[in-house]
C-alpha positions in Angstrom: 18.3 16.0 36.9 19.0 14.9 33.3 16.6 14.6 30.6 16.8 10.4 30.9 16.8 10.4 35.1 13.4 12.3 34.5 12.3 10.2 31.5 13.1 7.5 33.8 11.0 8.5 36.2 8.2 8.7 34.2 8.7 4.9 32.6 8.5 6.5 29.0 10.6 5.4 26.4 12.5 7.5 24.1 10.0 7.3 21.7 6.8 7.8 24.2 8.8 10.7 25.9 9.2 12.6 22.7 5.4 12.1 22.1 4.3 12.6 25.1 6.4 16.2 25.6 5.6 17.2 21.0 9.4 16.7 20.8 11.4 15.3 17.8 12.2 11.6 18.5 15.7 12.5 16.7 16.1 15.6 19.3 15.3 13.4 22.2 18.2 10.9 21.2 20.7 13.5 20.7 20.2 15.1 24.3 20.6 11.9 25.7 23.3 10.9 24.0 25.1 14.3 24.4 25.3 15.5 20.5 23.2 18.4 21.9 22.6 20.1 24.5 19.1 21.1 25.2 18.4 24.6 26.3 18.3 25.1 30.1 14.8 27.1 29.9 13.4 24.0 27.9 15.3 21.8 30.3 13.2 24.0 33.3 10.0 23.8 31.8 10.1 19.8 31.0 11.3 19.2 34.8 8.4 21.3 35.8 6.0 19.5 33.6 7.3 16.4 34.7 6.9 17.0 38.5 3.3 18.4 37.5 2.6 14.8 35.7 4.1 12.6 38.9 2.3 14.0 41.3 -1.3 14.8 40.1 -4.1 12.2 39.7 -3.3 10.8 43.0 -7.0 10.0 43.9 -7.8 6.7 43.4 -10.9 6.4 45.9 -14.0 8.0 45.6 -15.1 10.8 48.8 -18.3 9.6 50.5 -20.9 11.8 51.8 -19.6 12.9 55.3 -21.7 15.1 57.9 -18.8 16.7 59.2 -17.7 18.4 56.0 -19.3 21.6 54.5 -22.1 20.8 51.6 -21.8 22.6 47.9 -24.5 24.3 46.3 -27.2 21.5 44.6 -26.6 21.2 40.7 -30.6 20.7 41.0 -30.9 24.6 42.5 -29.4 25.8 39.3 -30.5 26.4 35.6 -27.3 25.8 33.5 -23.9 24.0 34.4 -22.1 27.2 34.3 -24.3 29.1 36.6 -23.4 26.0 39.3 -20.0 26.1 38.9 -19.9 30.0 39.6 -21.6 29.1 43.0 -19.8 26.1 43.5 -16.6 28.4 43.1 -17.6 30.9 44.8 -18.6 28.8 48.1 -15.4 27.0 47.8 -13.9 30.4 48.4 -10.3 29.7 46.6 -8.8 29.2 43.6 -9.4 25.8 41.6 -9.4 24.0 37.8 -12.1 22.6 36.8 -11.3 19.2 35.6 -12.9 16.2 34.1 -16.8 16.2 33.8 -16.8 20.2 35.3 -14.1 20.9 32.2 -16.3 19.4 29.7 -19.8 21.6 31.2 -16.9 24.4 30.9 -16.1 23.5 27.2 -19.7 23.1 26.8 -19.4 19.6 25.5 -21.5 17.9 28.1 -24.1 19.6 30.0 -23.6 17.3 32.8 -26.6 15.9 35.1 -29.3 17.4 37.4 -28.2 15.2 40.5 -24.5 15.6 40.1 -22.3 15.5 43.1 -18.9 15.0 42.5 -16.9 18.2 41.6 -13.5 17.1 40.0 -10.7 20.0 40.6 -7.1 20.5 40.7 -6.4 22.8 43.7 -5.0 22.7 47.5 -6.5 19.4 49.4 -8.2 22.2 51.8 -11.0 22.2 49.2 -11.1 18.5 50.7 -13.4 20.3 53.4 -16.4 20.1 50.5 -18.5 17.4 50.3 -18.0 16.0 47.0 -14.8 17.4 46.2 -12.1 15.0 44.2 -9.0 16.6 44.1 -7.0 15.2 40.7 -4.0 17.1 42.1 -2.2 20.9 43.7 -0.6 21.9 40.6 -1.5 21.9 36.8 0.7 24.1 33.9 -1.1 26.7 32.6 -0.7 25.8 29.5 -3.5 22.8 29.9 -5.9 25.6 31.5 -8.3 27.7 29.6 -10.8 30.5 31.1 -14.3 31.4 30.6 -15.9 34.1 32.6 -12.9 34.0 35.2 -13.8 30.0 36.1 -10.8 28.0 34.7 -10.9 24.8 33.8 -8.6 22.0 31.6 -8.7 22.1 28.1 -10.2 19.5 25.9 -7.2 17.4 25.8 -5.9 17.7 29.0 -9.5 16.3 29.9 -9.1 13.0 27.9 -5.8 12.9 29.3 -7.1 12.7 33.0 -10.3 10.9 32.2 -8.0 7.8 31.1 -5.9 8.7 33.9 -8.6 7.8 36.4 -11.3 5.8 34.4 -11.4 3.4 37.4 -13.5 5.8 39.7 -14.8 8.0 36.5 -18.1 7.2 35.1 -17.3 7.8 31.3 -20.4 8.8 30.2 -19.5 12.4 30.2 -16.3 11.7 28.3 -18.1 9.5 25.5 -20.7 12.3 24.9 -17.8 15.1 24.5 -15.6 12.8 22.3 -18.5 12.2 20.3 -19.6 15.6 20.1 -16.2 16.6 18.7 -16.5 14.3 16.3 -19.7 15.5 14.9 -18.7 19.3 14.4 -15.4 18.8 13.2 -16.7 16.4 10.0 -16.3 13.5 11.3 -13.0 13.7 12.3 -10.9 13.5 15.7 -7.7 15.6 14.1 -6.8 18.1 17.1 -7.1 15.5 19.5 -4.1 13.4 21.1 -3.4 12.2 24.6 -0.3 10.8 26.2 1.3 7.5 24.5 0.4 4.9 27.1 -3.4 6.0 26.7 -3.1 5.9 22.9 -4.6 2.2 22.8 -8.0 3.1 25.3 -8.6 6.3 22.6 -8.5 4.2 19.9 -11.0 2.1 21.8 -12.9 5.6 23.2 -13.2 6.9 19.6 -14.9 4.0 18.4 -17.5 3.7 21.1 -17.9 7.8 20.4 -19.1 7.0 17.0 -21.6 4.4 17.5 -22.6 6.9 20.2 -23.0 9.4 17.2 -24.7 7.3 15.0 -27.3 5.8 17.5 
């Protein structure tokens, strides 16, 4: 597959591609055009990438409560969001991400709330079985996953990424609170954060409801 057939595939242009993928708009032109040649491990990593980005955040309908699945541990039985997600992962019984409102309690930007129920992961649609369970999608890269006391969850900006991805079943509250957060202990600045270009707009719109959320 060549570098357009994928870019293609996405519906980027040039110019959101190279964003998007923290390439040179300049380098993406001349691969296309054939002055360069890209290297094939770059080639193998952006195809992988790219596969990773099509097929995730294919949820677009929130689980209901159903009798015949198995029930996760209460966040109400547990003091601290950390201390659920151990037990959550440990009942779940194999290997997940924690994404979206779970990253953020992760991050330790949001300390989520006593009668949650939804657990958003990335991980094989057998964790389906859960009550409660939103699967994003099977495969994420490493390099959007970070670790704390072996739970794993997205980074900060792979969270804002996915949170815009599927803000029409996400209660945003979590993501406000974070974003505003950020903004607080890094002087009142959002340098360090970026998302994907077609989600460029709704930040723009995010990180001005995050600072009348910091200033209320």
């Amino acid at each position: 597959m060549t570098l357009r057939e994928m870019r293609i595939q996405l519906g980027d242009t040039q110019s959101e591609f190279a964003t998007r993928y923290h390439i040179p708009f300049r380098t993406v032109q001349n691969w296309e055009t054939g002055v360069r040649k890209p290297p094939e491990y770059i080639m193998n990593l952006l195809e992988q990438r790219i596969q990773e980005d099509l097929i995730n955040r294919k949820t677009v309908i929130l689980p209901k409560y159903n009798p015949l699945k198995k029930d996760l541990p209460k966040r109400s039985d547990f003091i601290g969001a950390m201390a659920w997600l151990r037990a959550v992962r440990e009942c779940i019984g194999e290997p997940v991400v924690f994404a979206l409102d779970e990253a953020l309690m992760c991050q330790g930007n949001f300390g989520g709330r006593s009668d949650e129920y939804l657990v958003w992961v990335y991980g094989k649609d057998s964790v389906s079985r859960f009550n409660g369970v939103v699967v994003l999608g099977n495969k994420i890269s490493s390099y959007h996953v970070e670790s704390k006391n072996g739970i794993e969850y997205t980074c900060f900006n792979r969270t804002l990424t996915d949170a815009f991805a599927n803000e029409a079943i996400l209660d945003m509250q979590g993501i406000t609170e974070a974003v505003s957060r950020y903004y607080y202990i890094n002087g009142d600045s959002f340098d360090g954060l970026y998302v994907q270009p077609e989600y460029q707009a709704r930040f723009e719109r995010l990180a001005d409801e995050a600072r009348e959320y910091y200033t209320n």
